[in-house]
N, CA, C and O of each residue as an XYZ file, in Angstrom:
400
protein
N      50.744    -40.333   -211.993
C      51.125    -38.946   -212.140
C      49.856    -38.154   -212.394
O      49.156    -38.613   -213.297
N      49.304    -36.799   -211.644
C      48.318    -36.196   -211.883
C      49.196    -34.963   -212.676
O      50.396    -34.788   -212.467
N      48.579    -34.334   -213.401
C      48.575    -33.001   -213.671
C      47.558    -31.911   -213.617
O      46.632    -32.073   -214.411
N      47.515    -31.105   -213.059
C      46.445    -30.342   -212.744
C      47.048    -28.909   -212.222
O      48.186    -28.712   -211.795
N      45.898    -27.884   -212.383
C      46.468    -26.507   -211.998
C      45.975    -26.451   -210.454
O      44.798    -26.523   -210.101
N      47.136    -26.305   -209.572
C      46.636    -25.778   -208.575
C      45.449    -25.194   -207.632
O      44.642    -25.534   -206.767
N      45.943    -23.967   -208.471
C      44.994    -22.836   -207.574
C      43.496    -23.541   -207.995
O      42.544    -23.530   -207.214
N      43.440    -24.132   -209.300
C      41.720    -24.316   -209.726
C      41.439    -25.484   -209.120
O      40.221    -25.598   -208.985
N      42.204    -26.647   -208.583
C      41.312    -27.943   -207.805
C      42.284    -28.514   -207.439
O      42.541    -29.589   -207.982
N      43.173    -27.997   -206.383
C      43.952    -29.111   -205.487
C      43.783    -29.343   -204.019
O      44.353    -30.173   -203.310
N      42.666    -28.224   -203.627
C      41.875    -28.666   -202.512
C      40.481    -28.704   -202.254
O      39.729    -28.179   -201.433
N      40.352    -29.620   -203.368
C      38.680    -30.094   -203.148
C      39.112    -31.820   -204.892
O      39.639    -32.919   -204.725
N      38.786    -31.442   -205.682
C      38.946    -32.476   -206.667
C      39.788    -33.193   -206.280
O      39.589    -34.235   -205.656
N      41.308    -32.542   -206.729
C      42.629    -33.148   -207.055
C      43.076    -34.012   -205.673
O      43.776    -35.021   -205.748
N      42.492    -33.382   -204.209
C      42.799    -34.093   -203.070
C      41.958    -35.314   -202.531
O      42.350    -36.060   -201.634
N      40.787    -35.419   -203.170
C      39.969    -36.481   -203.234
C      40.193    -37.628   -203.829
O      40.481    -38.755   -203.427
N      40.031    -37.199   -204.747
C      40.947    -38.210   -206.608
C      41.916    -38.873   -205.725
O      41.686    -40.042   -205.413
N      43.567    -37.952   -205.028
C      44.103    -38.728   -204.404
C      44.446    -39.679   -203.562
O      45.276    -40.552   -203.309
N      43.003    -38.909   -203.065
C      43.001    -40.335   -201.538
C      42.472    -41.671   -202.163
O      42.906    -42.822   -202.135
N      41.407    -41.107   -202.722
C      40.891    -42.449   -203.931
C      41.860    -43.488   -204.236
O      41.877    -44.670   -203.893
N      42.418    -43.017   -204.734
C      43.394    -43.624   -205.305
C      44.224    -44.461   -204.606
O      44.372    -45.652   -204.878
N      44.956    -43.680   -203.411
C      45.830    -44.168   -202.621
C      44.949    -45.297   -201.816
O      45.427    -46.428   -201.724
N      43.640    -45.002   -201.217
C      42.962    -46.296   -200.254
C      42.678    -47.817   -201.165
O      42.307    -48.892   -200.694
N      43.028    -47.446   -202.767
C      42.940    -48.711   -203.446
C      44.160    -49.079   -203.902
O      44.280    -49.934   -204.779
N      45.233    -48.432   -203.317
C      46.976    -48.990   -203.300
C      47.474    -48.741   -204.364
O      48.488    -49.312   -204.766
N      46.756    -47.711   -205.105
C      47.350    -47.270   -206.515
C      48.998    -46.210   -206.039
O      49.260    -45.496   -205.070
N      49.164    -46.293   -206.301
C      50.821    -45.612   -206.082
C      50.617    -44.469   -206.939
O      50.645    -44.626   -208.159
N      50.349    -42.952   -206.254
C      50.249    -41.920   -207.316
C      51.270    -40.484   -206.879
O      51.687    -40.043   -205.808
N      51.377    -40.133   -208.076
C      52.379    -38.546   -207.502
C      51.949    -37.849   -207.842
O      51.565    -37.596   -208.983
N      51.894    -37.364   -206.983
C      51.221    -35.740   -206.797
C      52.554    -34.607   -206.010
O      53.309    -34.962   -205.104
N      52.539    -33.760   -206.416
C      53.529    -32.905   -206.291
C      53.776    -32.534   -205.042
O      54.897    -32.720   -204.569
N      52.916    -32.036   -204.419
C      52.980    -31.374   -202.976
C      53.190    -32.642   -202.317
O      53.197    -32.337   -201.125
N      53.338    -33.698   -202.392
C      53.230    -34.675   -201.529
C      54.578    -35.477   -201.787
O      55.098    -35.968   -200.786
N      55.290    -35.694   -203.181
C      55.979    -36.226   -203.037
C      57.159    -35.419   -203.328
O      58.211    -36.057   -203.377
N      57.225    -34.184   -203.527
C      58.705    -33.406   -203.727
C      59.215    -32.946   -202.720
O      58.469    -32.282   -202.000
N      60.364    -33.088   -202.382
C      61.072    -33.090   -201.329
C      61.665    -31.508   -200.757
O      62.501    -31.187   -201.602
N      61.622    -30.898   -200.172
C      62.282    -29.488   -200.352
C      63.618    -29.092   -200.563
O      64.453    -29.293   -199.682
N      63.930    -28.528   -201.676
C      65.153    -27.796   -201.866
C      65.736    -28.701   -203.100
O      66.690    -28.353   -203.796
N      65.167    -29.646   -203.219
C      65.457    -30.463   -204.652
C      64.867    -29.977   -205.730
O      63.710    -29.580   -205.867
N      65.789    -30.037   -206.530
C      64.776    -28.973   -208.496
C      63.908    -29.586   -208.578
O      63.932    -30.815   -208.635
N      62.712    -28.742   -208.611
C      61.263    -29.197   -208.884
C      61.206    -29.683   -210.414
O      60.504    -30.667   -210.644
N      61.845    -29.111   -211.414
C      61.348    -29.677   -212.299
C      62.309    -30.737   -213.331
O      61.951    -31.247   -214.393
N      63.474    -30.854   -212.716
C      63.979    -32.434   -213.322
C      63.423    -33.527   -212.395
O      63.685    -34.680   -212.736
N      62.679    -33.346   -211.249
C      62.080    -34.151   -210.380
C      60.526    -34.333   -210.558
O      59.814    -35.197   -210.048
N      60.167    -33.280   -211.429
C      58.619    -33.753   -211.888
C      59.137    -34.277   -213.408
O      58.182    -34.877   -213.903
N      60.230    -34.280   -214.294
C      59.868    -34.958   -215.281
C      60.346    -36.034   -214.766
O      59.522    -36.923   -214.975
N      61.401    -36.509   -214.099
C      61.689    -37.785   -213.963
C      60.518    -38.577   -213.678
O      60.224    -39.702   -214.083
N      59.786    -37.643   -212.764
C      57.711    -38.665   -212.396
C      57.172    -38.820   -213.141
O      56.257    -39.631   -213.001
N      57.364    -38.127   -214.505
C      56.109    -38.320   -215.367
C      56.755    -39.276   -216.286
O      55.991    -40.158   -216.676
N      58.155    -39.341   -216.806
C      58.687    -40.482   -217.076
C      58.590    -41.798   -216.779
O      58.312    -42.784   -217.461
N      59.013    -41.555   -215.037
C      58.263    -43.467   -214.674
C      56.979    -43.624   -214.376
O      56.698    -44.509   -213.568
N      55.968    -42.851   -214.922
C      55.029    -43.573   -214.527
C      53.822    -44.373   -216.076
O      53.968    -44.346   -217.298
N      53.121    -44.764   -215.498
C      52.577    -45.541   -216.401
C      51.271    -44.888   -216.842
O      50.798    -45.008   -217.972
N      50.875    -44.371   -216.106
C      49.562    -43.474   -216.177
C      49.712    -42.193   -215.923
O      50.256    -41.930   -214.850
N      49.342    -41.191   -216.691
C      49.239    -40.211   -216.406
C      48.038    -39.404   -216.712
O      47.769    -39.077   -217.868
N      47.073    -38.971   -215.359
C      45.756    -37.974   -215.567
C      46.175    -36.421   -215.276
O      46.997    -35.888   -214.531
N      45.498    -36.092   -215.945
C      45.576    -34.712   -216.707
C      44.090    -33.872   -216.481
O      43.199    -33.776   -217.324
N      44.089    -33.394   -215.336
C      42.476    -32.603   -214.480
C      43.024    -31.199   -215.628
O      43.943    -30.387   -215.523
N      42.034    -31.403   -216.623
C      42.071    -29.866   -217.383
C      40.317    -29.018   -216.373
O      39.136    -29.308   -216.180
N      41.183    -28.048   -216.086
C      40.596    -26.659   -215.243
C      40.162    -25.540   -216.067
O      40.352    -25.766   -217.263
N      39.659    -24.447   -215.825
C      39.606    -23.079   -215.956
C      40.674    -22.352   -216.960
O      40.743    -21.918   -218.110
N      41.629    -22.534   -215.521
C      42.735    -21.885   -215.857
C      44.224    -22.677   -216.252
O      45.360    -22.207   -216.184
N      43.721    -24.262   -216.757
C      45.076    -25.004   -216.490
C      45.578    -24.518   -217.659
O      46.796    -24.435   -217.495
N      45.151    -23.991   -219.234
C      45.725    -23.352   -220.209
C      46.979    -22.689   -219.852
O      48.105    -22.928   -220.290
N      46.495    -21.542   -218.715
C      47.206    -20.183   -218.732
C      48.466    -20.423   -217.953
O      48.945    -19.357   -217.566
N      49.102    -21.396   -217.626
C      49.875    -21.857   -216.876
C      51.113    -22.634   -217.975
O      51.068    -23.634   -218.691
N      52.098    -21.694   -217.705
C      53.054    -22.467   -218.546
C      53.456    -23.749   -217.866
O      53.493    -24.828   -218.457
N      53.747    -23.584   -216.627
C      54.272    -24.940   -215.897
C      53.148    -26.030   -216.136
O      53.566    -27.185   -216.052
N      52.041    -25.908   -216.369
C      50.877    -26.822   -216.983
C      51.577    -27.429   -218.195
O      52.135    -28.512   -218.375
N      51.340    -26.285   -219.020
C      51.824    -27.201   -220.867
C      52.651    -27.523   -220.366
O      52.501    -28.667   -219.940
N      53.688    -27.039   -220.120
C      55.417    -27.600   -219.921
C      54.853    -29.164   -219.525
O      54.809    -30.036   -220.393
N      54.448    -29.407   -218.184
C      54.601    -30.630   -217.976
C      53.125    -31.579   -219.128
O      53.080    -32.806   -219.211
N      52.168    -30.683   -219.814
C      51.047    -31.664   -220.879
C      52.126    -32.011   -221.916
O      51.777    -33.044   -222.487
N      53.231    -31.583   -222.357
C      54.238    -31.723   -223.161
C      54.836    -32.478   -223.062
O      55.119    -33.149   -224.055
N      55.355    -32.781   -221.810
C      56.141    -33.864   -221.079
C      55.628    -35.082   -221.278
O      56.151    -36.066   -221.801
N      54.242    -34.898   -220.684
C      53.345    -36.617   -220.825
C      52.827    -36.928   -222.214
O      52.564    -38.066   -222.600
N      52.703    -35.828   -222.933
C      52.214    -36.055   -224.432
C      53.746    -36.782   -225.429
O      53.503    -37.363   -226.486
N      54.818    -36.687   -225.071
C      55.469    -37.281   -225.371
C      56.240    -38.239   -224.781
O      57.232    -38.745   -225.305
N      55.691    -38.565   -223.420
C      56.305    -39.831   -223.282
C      54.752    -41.041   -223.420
O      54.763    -42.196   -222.994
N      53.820    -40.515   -223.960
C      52.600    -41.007   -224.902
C      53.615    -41.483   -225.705
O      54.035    -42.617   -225.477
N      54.020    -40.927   -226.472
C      54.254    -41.254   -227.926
C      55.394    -42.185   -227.776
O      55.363    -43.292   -228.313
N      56.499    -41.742   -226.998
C      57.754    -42.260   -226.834
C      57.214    -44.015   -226.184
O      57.158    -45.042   -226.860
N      56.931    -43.881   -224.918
C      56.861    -44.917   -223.721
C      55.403    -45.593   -223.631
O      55.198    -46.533   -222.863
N      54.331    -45.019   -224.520
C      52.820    -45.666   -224.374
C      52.306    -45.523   -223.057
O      51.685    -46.441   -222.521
N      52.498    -44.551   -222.560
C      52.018    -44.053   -221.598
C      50.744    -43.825   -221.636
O      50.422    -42.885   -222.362
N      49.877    -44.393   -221.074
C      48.391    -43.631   -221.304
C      47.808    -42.567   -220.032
O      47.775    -42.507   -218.803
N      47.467    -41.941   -221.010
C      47.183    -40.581   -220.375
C      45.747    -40.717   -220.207
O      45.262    -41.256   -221.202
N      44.770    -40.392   -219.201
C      43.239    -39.862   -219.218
C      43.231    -38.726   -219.056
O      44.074    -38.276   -218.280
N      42.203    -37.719   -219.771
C      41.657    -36.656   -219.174
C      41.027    -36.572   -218.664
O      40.191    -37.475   -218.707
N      40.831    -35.595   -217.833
C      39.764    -35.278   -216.876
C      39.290    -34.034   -217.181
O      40.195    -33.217   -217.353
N      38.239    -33.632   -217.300
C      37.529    -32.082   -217.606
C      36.837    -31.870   -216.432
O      35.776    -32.394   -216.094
N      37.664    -30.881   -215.694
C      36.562    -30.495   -214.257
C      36.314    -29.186   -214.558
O      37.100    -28.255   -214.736
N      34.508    -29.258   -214.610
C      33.904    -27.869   -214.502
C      34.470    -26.974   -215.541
O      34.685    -25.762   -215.501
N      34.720    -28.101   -216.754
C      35.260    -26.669   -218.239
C      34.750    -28.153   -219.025
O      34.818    -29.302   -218.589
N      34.125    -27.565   -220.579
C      33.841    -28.300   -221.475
C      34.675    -28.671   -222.093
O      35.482    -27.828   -222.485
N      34.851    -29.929   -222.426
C      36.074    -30.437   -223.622
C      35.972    -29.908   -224.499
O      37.135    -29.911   -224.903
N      35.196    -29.181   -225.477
C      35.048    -28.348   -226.246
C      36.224    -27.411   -226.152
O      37.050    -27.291   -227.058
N      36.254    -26.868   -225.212
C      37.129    -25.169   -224.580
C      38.331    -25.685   -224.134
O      38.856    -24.906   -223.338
N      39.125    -26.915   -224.374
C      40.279    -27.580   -224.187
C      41.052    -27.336   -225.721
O      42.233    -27.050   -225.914
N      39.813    -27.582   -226.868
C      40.829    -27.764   -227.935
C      41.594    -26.529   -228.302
O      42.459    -26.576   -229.176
């Protein structure tokens, strides 16, 4: 499961990362790719962040200002706690500093 803001790196980072990923048979969801049209986007992104085992988290610019961001850092921060989910961050082009 990635989380990441859009508009700030889903065509240059976030689409790289993915292929990465996918040419080493990692099984990953990414939104635009695996949501289907006309199905609720968002009992269909928590159900993803539920089954998955990993979840990275590309903190951006602007991924703060985005409620649909927290909404779903909320989601994975507690199925951390709930399911031991481990989460990585990623800091693209913003200091971890300016996250807290």
């Amino acid at each position: 499961m990635m989380s990441f803001r859009g508009e700030d790196v889903r065509k240059n980072f976030v689409d790289f990362l993915y292929s990465a990923l996918e040419q080493k048979g990692i099984y990953t969801f990414k939104d635009d790719k695996k949501l289907k049209r006309g199905r609720a986007i968002r009992p269909a992104l928590s159900q993803a962040i539920e089954e998955s085992r990993i979840a990275i988290i590309v903190f951006s610019e602007n991924y703060a200002s985005s409620a649909w961001c927290l909404d779903e850092l909320a989601k994975i921060i507690e199925c951390n706690g709930v399911l031991g989910q481990t989460v990585l961050p990623v800091f693209y082009d913003v200091d971890p500093s300016a996250v807290k």
